[in-house]
C-alpha positions as MATLAB code, in Angstrom:
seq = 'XXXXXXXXXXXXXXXXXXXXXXXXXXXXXXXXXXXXXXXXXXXXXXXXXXXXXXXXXXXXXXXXXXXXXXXXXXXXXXXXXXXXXXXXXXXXXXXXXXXXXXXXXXXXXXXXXXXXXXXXXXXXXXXXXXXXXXXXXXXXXXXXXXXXXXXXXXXXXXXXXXXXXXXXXXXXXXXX';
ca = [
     -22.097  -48.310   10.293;
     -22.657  -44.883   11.550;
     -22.737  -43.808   14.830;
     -24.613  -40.049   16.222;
     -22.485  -37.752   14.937;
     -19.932  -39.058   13.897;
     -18.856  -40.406   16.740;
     -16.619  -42.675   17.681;
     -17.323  -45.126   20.598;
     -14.355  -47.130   22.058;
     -14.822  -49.266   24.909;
     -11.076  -50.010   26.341;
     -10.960  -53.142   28.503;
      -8.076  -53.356   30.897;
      -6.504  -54.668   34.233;
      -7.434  -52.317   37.836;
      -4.696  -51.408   38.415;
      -3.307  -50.548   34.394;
      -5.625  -47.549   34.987;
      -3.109  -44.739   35.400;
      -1.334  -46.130   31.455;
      -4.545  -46.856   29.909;
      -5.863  -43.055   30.850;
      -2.136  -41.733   29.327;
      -3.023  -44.192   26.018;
      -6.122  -42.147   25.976;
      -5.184  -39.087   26.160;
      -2.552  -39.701   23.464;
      -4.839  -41.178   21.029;
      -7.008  -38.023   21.892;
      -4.508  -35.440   20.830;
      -4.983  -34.987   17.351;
      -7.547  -33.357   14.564;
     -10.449  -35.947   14.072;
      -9.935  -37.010   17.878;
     -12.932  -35.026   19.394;
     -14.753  -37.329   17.664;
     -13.637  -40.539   20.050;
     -15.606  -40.792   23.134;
     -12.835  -43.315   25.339;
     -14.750  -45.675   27.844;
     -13.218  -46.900   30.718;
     -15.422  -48.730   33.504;
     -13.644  -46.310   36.316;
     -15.648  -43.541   34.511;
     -18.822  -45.234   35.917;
     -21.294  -42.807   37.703;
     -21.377  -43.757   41.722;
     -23.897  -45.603   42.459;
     -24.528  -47.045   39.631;
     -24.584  -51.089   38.716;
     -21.714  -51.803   37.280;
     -22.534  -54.572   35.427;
     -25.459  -53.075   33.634;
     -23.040  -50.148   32.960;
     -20.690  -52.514   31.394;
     -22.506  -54.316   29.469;
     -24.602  -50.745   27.923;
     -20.974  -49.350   27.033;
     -19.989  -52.333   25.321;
     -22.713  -52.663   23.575;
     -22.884  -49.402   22.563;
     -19.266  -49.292   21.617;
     -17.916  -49.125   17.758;
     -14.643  -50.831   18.524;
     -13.183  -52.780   21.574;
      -9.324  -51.856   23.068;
      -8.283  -54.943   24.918;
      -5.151  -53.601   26.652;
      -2.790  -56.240   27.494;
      -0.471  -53.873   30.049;
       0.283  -55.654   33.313;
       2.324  -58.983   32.914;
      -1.212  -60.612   34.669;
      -1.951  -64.040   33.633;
      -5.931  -64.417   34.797;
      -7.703  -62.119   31.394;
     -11.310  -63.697   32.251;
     -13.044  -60.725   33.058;
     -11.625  -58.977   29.896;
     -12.251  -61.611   27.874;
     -15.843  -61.751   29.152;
     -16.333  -57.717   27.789;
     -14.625  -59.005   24.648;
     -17.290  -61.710   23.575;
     -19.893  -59.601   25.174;
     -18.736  -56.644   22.666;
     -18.383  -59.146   19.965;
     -21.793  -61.211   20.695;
     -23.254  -57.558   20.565;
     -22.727  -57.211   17.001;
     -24.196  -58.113   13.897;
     -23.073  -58.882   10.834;
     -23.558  -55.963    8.874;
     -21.735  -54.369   11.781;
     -18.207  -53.596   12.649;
     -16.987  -55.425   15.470;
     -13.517  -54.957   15.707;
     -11.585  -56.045   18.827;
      -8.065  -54.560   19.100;
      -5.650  -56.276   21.509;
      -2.840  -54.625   22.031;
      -0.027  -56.417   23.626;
       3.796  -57.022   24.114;
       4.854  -60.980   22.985;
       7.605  -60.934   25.100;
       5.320  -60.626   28.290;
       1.898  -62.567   26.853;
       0.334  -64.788   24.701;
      -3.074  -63.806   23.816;
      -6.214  -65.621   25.652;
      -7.003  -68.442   23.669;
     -10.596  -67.026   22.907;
      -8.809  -64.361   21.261;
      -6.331  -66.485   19.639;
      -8.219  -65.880   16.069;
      -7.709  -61.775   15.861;
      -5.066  -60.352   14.215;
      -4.065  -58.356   17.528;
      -1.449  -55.138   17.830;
       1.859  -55.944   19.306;
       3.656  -53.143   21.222;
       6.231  -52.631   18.580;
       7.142  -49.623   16.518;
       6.157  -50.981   13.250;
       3.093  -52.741   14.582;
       1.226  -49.662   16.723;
       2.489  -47.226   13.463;
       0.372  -49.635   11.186;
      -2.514  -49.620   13.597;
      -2.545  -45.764   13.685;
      -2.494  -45.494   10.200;
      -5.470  -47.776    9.867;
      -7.279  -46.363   13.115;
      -7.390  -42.675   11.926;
      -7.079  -42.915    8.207;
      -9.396  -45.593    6.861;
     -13.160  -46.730    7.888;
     -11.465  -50.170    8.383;
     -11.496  -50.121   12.337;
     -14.046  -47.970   13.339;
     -16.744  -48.626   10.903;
     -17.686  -44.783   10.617;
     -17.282  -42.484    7.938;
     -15.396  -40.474    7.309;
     -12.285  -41.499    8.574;
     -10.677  -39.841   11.950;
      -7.692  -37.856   10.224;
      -6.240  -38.982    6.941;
      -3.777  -35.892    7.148;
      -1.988  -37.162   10.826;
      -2.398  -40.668    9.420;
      -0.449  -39.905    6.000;
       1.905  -37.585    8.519;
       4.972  -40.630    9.104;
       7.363  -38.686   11.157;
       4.483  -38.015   13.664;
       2.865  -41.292   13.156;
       6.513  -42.478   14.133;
       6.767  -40.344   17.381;
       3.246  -41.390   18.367;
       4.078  -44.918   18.037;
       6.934  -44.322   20.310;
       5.184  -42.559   22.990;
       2.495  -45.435   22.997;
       4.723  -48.290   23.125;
       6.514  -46.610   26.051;
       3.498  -46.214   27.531;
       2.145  -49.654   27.039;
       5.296  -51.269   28.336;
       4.948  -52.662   31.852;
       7.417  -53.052   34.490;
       5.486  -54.626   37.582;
       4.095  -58.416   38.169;
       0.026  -59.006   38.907;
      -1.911  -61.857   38.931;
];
């Protein structure tokens, strides 16, 4: 699948108030060669004024690959979940329709409509794998050419990277 030049569109679903982590996460992944070519999606980027949920539902839509961010120790994911088979249901076959979950086992277990996806944990080795794949293979994102096969080959920054995301992923307050 390509998308208009070349780029990348990832729709990242999240909890309110996980805003302030998910926009670090972003601006991490958006640090390196290849990265001007992602074009992050968050619904608090969402002209005023606007519907929101025909905004949502154009973003997903339009999106090449789904970030469901499993942050906040919350246990109600419906809404999420809801973007998720919308982004899914959006998709045909010949498309990619990846949804990445990215999440800490020690806090969650993944919505049982998810259940089926091999999903990221918040561990070193997992999030270096995912990077790897994210930014030096077609795999994920379903557009050629890959994001950065240099940064992605690179382990002792893929390592650091990791790091920094997993910090930033792990969560340290309660919400329902």
């Amino acid at each position: 699948m390509n998308s208009t030049n070349n780029c990348i569109r990832v729709f990242v679903t999240h909890k309110p108030e996980d805003i302030h982590k998910v926009n670090k996460f972003i601006e991490i992944m958006k640090i390196y060669d290849g990265a001007e070519r992602l074009k992050f999606v968050v619904v608090e980027d969402m002209p005023k004024g606007r519907d929101w949920r025909q905004f949502i539902h154009q973003q997903v839509v339009e999106a090449n690959v789904l970030f469901f961010l499993m942050i906040s120790s919350a246990v109600r994911w419906e809404w999420c979940v809801y973007e998720a088979g919308l982004f899914a249901g959006s998709k045909t076959q010949e498309s990619n329709s990846n949804v990445i979950v990215f999440f800490n086992p020690s806090l969650h277990s993944l919505p049982s409509p998810l259940e089926n996806l091999q999903a990221v944990k918040t561990d070193q080795d997992d999030v270096e794998k995912f990077l790897r794949q994210f930014y030096g293979t077609t795999e994920l994102t379903g557009v050629e050419p890959p994001l950065n096969c240099h940064f992605a080959e690179n382990l002792s920054i893929i390592h650091n990277v990791a790091q920094y995301i997993c910090a930033v992923l792990a969560s340290n307050h309660q919400s329902t």
